[in-house]
C-alpha angles and dihedrals in degrees: 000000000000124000128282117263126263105262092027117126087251095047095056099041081060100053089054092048090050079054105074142041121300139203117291100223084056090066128099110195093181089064094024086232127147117207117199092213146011085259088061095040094054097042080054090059096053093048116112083233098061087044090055091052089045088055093052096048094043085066093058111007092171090057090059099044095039086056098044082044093050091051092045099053093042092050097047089044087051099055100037077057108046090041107030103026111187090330112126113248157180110267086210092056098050089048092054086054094050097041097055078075103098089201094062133134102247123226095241096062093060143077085261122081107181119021094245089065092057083044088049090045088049092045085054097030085051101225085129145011112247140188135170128230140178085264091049150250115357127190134197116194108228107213112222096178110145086220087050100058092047096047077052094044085050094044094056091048092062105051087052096051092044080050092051100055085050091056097046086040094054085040091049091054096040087046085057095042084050084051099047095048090048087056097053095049095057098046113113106252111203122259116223114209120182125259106268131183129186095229145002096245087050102104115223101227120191117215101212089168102052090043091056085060098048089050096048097063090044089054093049093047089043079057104040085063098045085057094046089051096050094051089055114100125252131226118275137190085238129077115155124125133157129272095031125122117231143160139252115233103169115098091199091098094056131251096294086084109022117119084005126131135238143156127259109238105167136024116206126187091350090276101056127083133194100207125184107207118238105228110033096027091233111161108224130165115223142187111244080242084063097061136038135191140292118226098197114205121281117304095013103120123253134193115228118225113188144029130039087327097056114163094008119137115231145178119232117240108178145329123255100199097177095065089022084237123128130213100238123181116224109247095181145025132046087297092063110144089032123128115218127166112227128181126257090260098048101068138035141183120279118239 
């Protein structure tokens, strides 16, 4: 009996049922052949073909079976990887994914008999991380990727830096209130007596005159230092100026300039820099958030930034760790000779 014709009822009931998944125990993987029925199956088995491929496998069985086990792990790797990720899942989940490929390497032809055994082998072989639960086995792919680990290493190191900053910016504030409660305390408070006199003939006179005059100086002086205080410059978010070292911090321009040093020679808009670098002589423009300051070694000159010495040229003196704040000696300015204290941002090393 020959076969139906192509566009015969028979012929077509056979191609839908070619099109889906069949029963396991209908498959040959030695032939990657699907049979439809037992009849099929068994009319396979008896085919020369299938003899020839039994006789080839007969000579070196562990060759077979290394090669189907070795397709089998890497498929099913592949896909808990492309479409779990390193997200924690059923076993069973991920083998009825990789099962609805009619291609695929089956089970029985590998060094695995049940699917808890290959979850077992992942779990020693640590390809995954696997635990088992009332519900069953779950895996976890472990990504070894080389670009992976280093995405993950960068984006550690971020977290801590940015804790870090956290951390130096909390210290910084608790470092002035400390300051500013130290101050008070220290401040003279007045001390109130009650009015005497030696007799009670003696007469209690009132100098209007000479307390006027006391009262001026000490107004004009009161005044003299308002006005002082209101000429000194404020903090700003800004702090670039020219001739002063500093270091890039973004990672945006690769590593050829990252954590490197260069000299501010232009300041544009107030937030923009134009640094040379200072080893290989490259010209970049940079946003003030790009770049951060330079604190030099004792007794090298600085130039102060920011606060109520603003643009003043110092000396270090020393490094406070502990409140991240430097003693720097006033180099310029009506204020030379004098000590401050002044935080690591708000100074930088002249060029």
């Amino acid at each position: 009996m020959g076969k139906a014709d192509f566009l015969s009822p028979k012929a077509i009931a056979n191609r839908i049922k070619s099109k889906g998944l069949q029963k396991l125990r209908w498959y040959c993987q030695m032939c990657q052949k699907q049979c439809r029925d037992e009849n099929g199956f068994k009319c396979h088995c008896m085919s020369e073909s299938h003899q020839r491929q039994l006789l080839l496998a007969s000579e070196n069985p562990n060759r077979f079976m290394d090669y189907f086990s070795d397709e089998f792990k890497s498929d099913f790797l592949e896909l808990l990887r492309r479409r779990f990720g390193t997200k924690r899942v059923h076993n069973n989940i991920v083998y009825n994914e990789y099962i609805s490929n009619r291609e695929h390497v089956h089970m029985n032809s590998t060094q695995w008999e049940t699917l808890t055994d290959f979850t077992k082998w992942l779990g020693r072989e640590g390809f995954c991380k696997v635990d088992e639960t009332p519900k069953g086995w779950y895996v976890q792919y472990i990504d070894r990727d080389p670009e992976t680990i280093r995405r993950q290493e960068e984006l550690e190191r971020k977290k801590k830096h940015d804790l870090d900053d956290e951390e130096r910016s909390a210290k910084f504030i608790e470092e002035q209130v400390r300051r500013g409660r130290s101050s008070k305390e220290t401040d003279e408070t007045p001390v109130y007596t009650a009015l005497k006199r030696e007799s009670e003939e003696e007469k209690v006179a009132f100098n209007l005159g000479a307390s006027s005059s006391v009262a001026g100086p000490s107004k004009s002086r009161y005044m003299e230092e308002k006005k002082k205080k209101r000429q000194q410059p404020v903090r700003t978010d800004y702090w670039l100026q020219p001739n002063i070292v500093v270091k890039v911090v973004t990672k945006r321009l690769g590593e050829k300039y990252h954590k490197k040093k260069a000299i501010i020679t232009e300041v544009r808009d107030k937030y923009v820099a134009v640094v040379k670098m200072i080893d290989s002589g490259d010209k970049l423009k940079l946003d003030q958030n790009h770049i951060e300051t330079v604190i030099p070694a004792p007794g090298k000159r600085v130039l102060i930034l920011n606060g109520p010495h603003r643009d003043t040229e110092a000396v270090l003196e020393g490094i406070d760790e502990k409140y991240f704040s430097a003693t720097l000696t006033l180099d310029s300015g009506q204020q030379k000779g004098e000590r401050v204290n002044v935080a690591y941002e708000d100074f930088s090393k002249l060029a």
